[in-house]
C-alpha positions in Angstrom: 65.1 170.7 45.5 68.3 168.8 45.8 67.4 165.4 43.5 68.6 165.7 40.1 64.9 164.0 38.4 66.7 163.8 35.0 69.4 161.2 36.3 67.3 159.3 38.1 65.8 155.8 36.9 61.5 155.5 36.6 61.7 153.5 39.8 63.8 156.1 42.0 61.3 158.9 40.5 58.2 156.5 41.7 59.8 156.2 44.9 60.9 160.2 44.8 57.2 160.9 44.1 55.9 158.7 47.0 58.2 160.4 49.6 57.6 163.8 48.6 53.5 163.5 48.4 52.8 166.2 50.7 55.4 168.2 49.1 53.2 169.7 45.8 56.3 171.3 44.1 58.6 168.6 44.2 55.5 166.2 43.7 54.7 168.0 40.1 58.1 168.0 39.3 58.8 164.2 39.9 55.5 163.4 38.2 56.3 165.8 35.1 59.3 164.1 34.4 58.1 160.8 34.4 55.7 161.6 32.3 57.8 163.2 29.8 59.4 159.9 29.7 56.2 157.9 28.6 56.4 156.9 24.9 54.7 158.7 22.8 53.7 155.6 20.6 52.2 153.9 23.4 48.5 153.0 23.0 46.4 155.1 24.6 43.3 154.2 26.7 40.2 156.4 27.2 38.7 156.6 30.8 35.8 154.6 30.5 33.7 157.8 32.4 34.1 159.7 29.0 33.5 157.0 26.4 29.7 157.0 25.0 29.4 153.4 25.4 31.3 152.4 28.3 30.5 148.6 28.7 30.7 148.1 24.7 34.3 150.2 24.1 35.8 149.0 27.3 34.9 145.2 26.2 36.3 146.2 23.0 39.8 147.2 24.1 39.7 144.3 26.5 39.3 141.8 23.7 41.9 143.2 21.2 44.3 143.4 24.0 43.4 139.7 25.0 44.1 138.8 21.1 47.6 140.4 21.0 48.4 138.3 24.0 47.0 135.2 21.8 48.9 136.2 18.8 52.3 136.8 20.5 52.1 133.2 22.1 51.9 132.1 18.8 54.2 133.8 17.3 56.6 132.7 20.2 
Protein backbone atom coordinates (compact mmCIF):
# COMPACT_ATOMS: atom_id res chain seq x y z
CA UNK A 1 0.00 0.00 0.00
CA UNK A 2 1.32 3.25 -1.16
CA UNK A 3 -1.18 5.96 0.95
CA UNK A 4 0.35 7.05 4.06
CA UNK A 5 -3.51 6.63 6.22
CA UNK A 6 -1.83 8.51 9.15
CA UNK A 7 -1.36 11.80 7.06
CA UNK A 8 -4.30 11.79 5.61
CA UNK A 9 -7.50 13.94 6.64
CA UNK A 10 -11.06 11.88 7.80
CA UNK A 11 -12.44 12.89 4.41
CA UNK A 12 -9.44 11.54 2.11
CA UNK A 13 -9.61 8.17 4.36
CA UNK A 14 -13.64 8.08 3.61
CA UNK A 15 -12.86 8.61 0.10
CA UNK A 16 -9.55 6.13 0.42
CA UNK A 17 -12.04 3.50 1.89
CA UNK A 18 -14.64 4.00 -0.88
CA UNK A 19 -12.10 3.38 -3.65
CA UNK A 20 -10.41 0.55 -2.31
CA UNK A 21 -13.86 -1.49 -1.23
CA UNK A 22 -13.01 -4.52 -3.08
CA UNK A 23 -9.56 -4.31 -1.84
CA UNK A 24 -10.11 -6.15 1.97
CA UNK A 25 -6.54 -5.24 3.17
CA UNK A 26 -6.25 -1.82 2.31
CA UNK A 27 -10.17 -1.52 3.14
CA UNK A 28 -9.36 -2.73 7.02
CA UNK A 29 -6.61 -0.64 7.11
CA UNK A 30 -8.33 2.66 6.02
CA UNK A 31 -11.30 1.72 8.30
CA UNK A 32 -8.90 0.99 11.38
CA UNK A 33 -7.48 4.17 11.29
CA UNK A 34 -10.37 6.13 11.14
CA UNK A 35 -11.59 4.53 13.79
CA UNK A 36 -8.71 4.95 16.00
CA UNK A 37 -9.48 8.50 15.38
CA UNK A 38 -13.08 8.50 16.91
CA UNK A 39 -13.12 10.12 20.31
CA UNK A 40 -13.21 8.13 22.90
CA UNK A 41 -15.62 10.58 24.97
CA UNK A 42 -18.09 10.45 22.35
CA UNK A 43 -21.54 9.11 23.32
CA UNK A 44 -22.20 5.96 22.48
CA UNK A 45 -25.32 4.44 20.90
CA UNK A 46 -26.53 0.83 21.34
CA UNK A 47 -28.02 -0.89 18.06
CA UNK A 48 -31.46 -0.94 18.73
CA UNK A 49 -31.43 -5.02 17.72
CA UNK A 50 -29.66 -5.62 21.09
CA UNK A 51 -31.50 -3.29 23.43
CA UNK A 52 -34.37 -5.15 25.57
CA UNK A 53 -36.82 -2.58 24.87
CA UNK A 54 -36.19 -1.26 21.61
CA UNK A 55 -39.07 1.20 20.91
CA UNK A 56 -38.82 2.56 24.70
CA UNK A 57 -34.69 3.04 24.79
CA UNK A 58 -34.44 4.18 21.30
CA UNK A 59 -37.39 6.96 22.14
CA UNK A 60 -35.32 7.59 25.12
CA UNK A 61 -32.10 8.57 23.41
CA UNK A 62 -34.15 10.35 20.80
CA UNK A 63 -35.62 12.66 23.32
CA UNK A 64 -32.51 13.53 25.38
CA UNK A 65 -30.76 14.20 22.24
CA UNK A 66 -33.76 16.35 21.08
CA UNK A 67 -33.37 18.33 24.63
CA UNK A 68 -29.65 19.03 24.21
CA UNK A 69 -30.53 20.62 20.89
CA UNK A 70 -33.29 22.71 22.97
CA UNK A 71 -30.85 23.64 25.64
CA UNK A 72 -27.99 24.70 23.31
CA UNK A 73 -30.41 27.15 21.47
CA UNK A 74 -30.88 28.54 24.59
CA UNK A 75 -27.97 28.80 25.75
CA UNK A 76 -26.91 30.46 22.32
Amino acid sequence: MTANLKEMTNAELKQHISEHRNDEEAFHAALQELMNRRDPNAPFYPCPIDLTDPEGEMEAIFKEKLEQIERAKKTE
